[in-house]
N, C-alpha and C positions, 0 to 999 in steps of 0.2 A: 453361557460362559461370559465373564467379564473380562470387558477391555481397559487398555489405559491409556486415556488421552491425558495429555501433557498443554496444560495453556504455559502458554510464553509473556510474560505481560513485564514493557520496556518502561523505566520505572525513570522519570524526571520531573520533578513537579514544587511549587511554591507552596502550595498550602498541605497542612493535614487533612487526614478524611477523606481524601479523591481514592487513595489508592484501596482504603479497606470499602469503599461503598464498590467499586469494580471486583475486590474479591468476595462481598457479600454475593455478590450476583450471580460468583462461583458455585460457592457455596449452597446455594437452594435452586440450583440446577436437579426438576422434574425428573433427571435421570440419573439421579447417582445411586440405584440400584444396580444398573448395570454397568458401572464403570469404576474403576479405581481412577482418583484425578492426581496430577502431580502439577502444581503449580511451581513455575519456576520465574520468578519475578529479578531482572537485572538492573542493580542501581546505577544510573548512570550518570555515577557523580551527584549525584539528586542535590541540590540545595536545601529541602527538604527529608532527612536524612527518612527511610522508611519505615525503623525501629518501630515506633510508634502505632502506625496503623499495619502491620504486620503482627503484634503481639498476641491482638484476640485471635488471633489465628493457628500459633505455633503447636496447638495440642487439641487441632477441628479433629477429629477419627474421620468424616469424610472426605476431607484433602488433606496431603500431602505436599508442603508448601517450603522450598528450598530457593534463598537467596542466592547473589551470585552480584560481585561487585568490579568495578572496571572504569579507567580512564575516559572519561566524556568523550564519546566517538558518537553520539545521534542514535536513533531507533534501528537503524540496520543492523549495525553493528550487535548492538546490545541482543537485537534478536539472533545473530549467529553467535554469538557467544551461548546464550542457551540453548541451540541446535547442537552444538558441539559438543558440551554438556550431555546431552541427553542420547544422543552417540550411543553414548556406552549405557543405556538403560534398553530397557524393553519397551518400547513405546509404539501404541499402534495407530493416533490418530494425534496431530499437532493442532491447538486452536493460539488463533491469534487474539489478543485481546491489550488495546491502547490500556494505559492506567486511567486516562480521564471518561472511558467509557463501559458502560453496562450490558451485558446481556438480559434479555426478557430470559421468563423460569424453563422458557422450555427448548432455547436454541441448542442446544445440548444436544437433546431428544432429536429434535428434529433433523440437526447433523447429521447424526448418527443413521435416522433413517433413509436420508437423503444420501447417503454414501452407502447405500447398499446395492442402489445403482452407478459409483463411478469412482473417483477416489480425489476430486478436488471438488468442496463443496463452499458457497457461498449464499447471503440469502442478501433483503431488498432492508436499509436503515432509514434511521432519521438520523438529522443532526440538529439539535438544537434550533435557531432562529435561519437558518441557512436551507433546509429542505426537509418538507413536513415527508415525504415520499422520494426517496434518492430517485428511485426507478423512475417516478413521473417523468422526470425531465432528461429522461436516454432516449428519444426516439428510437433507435438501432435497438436496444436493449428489449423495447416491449414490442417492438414486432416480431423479433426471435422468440421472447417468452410467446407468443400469439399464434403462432405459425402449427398450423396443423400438421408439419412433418415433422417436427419433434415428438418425442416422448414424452407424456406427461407420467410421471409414474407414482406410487406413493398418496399423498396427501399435497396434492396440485403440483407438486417440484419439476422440474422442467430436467431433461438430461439430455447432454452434447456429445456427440462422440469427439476424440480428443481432435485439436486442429480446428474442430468446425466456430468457436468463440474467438479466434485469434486476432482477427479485423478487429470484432468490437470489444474486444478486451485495449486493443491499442486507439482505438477512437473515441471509446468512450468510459473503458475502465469502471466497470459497476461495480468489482468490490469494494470496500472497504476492510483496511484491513482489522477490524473487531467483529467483521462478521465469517471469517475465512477457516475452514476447518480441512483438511487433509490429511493424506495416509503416507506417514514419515516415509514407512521402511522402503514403500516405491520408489522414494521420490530423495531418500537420505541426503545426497549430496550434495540437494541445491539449497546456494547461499543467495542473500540479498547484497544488493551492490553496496559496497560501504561506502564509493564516493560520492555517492547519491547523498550527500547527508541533512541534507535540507528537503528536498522533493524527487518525488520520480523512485527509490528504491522501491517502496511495496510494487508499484504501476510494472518493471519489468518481472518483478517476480510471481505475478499473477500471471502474465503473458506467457510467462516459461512453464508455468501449470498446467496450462489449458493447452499447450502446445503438447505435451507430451502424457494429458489424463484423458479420462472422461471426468466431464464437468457437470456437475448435478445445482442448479440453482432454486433458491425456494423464493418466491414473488413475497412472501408475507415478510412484513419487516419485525425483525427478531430481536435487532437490538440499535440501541438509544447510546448517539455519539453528544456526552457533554461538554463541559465548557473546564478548562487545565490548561497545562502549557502544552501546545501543538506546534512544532515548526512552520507547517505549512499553513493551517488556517487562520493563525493569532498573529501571522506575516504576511500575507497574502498580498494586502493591500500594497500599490506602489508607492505609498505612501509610511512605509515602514521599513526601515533601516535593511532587514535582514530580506527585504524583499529581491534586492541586490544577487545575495548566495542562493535564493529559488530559483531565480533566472537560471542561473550558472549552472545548479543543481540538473534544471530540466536541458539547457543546451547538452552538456558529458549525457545526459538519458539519452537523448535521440540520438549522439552523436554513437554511443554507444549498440543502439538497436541498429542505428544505418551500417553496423562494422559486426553485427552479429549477422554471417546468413541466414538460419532458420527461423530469426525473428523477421529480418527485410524481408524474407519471400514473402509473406503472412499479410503484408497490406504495404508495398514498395510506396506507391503514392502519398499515403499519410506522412508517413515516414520522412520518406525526402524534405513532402512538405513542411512539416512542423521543425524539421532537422532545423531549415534556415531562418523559420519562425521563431524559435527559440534563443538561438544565437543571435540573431539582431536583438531579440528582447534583450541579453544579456549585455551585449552592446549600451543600447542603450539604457538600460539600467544603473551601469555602470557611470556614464558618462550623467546622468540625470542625480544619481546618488553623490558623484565629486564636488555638483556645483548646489547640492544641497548641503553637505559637508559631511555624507557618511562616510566611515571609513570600511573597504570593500575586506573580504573574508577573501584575502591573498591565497591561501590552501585551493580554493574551488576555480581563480583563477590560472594559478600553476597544474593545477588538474588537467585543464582543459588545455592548457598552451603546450602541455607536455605530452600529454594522453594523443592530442588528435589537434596535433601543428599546425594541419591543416586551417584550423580557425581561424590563424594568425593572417594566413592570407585572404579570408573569405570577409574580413571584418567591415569594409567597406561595403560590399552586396549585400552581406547579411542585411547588416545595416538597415539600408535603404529598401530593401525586399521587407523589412518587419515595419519599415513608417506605411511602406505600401499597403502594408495587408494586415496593421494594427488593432482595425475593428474585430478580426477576428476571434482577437485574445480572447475578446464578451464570449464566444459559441464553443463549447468544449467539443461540441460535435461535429462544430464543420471541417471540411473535408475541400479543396481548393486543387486544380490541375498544376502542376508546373510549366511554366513554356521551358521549351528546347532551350532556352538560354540559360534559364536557373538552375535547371538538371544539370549541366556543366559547370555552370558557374560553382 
């Protein structure tokens, strides 16, 4: 019996052709015998209007490809607008898929197998000039995949009872989200944070996956993240304007998980730590972007001053707590105590 998964793929982009070579890749998906696909692609305001590389498409008999248009709100948003959407369809499996990137012919297939043991599934990517093997460089991530009390089930895939990925989903966040497939009707409700709009929304909504599924991971890298317009990775640098709104983006993240309990139980120490890591980053972000002459994205600072006031008084510790422990930014995976004073503080 066929199922219907549903790709969601959040559509902003400067050039033509990015968006139809990510739906080609839909498209010759090794398993569209067993699936009816319904793509639903949201423009998000696109500069790039997506008529164009949507058209070879409108009449594929293999997918089913419905637009959907909306106010420049960032990739979260854009992706709860098509969750919302599709609500009201019959939908049995959600795949996420960036517009600037591709799946290989057979992540489909392998989804699909891979979720016969659990109902959040993810595999291992590349990204372009940045990481030939994402996985290589998660320490935490390949001793779990290694570890003989796991289940290997399938064709190598590794499966988590739910809970057991929740540390290293917040330490070191292996998915991506073009490699990310899930079983909606479980899990229907859950949105991505839309203040997130720069960085950090996929990062909690993996965490709330694996909190509440079984987690099916496949080690082989399925799919190939290219080169588009990216919030996070074509900003990254602090040496870019919008690097400012990332800061900001990731402080409201953690301040966010520190003020969710069932995420703070899951790894308290991370948490804390990076909480005041983040916000001094944003701190000085801030103050580093005024005297370069950027002008800061006012929305992500109002977020935070109004969201969790508390920052307002911490700005000074932050601060000085992030010149402290700067070098850290370099290690996505380390992991640092608090003393008794910054727990407070």
């Amino acid at each position: 019996m066929k199922v219907t998964v549903a790709v969601v793929i959040p559509f902003y982009q400067r050039e033509a052709g990015i968006l139809a070579r990510a739906l080609e890749s839909v498209r010759t998906q090794t398993v569209a015998d067993r699936i009816y696909l319904h793509v639903v692609v949201v423009d998000d305001s696109s500069p790039m209007p997506p008529a164009q590389d949507l058209a070879p498409y409108e009449d594929v008999p293999e997918m089913r490809v419905t637009l959907l248009q909306k106010p420049n709100g960032g990739p979260g948003e854009a992706r709860n607008m098509a969750l919302d959407y599709l609500e009201d369809h019959d939908i049995d499996y959600i795949a996420f898929l960036d517009s600037d990137d591709v799946w290989h012919p057979d992540h489909l297939e392998r989804a699909l197998d891979g979720l016969a043991h659990g109902d959040f599934f993810f595999c291992n990517h590349v990204r372009g000039s940045h990481y030939a093997d994402y996985f290589l460089g998660l320490p935490e991530t390949r001793r779990l995949l290694a570890a003989e009390e796991e289940i290997t089930c399938g064709d190598g895939f590794r499966a988590f009872r739910k809970g057991t990925l929740s540390g290293v989903m917040i330490r070191e966040c292996p998915p991506q989200t073009s490699t990310v497939v899930y079983r909606f009707k479980r899990n229907i409700g859950l949105r991505f944070n839309g203040a997130l709009r720069s960085a950090g929304e996929d990062h909690v909504f993996w965490i709330e996956l694996s909190l509440f599924n079984d987690t099916v991971v496949d080690p082989r890298i399925n799919v190939s993240c290219l080169e588009g317009v990216n919030l996070y990775w074509s900003n990254v640098s602090w040496s870019s304007p919008k690097s400012v709104a990332i800061q900001g983006c990731l402080a409201l993240q953690f301040n966010y998980m520190k003020n969710t309990p069932v995420i703070m139980l899951a790894d308290p120490q991370t948490i804390l730590f990076r909480h005041r890591l983040y916000e001094g980053a944003y701190t000085y972000a801030l103050i580093r972007g005024l005297v370069k002459g950027f002008l800061p994205e006012f929305k992500v600072f109002a977020r935070l001053a109004l969201a969790y006031p508390g920052y307002m008084l911490r700005v000074l510790g932050s601060f000085r707590f992030f010149i402290q422990n700067r070098r850290i930014m370099t290690n996505e995976t380390a992991v640092k105590t608090l003393t008794p004073e910054d727990v407070v503080a």
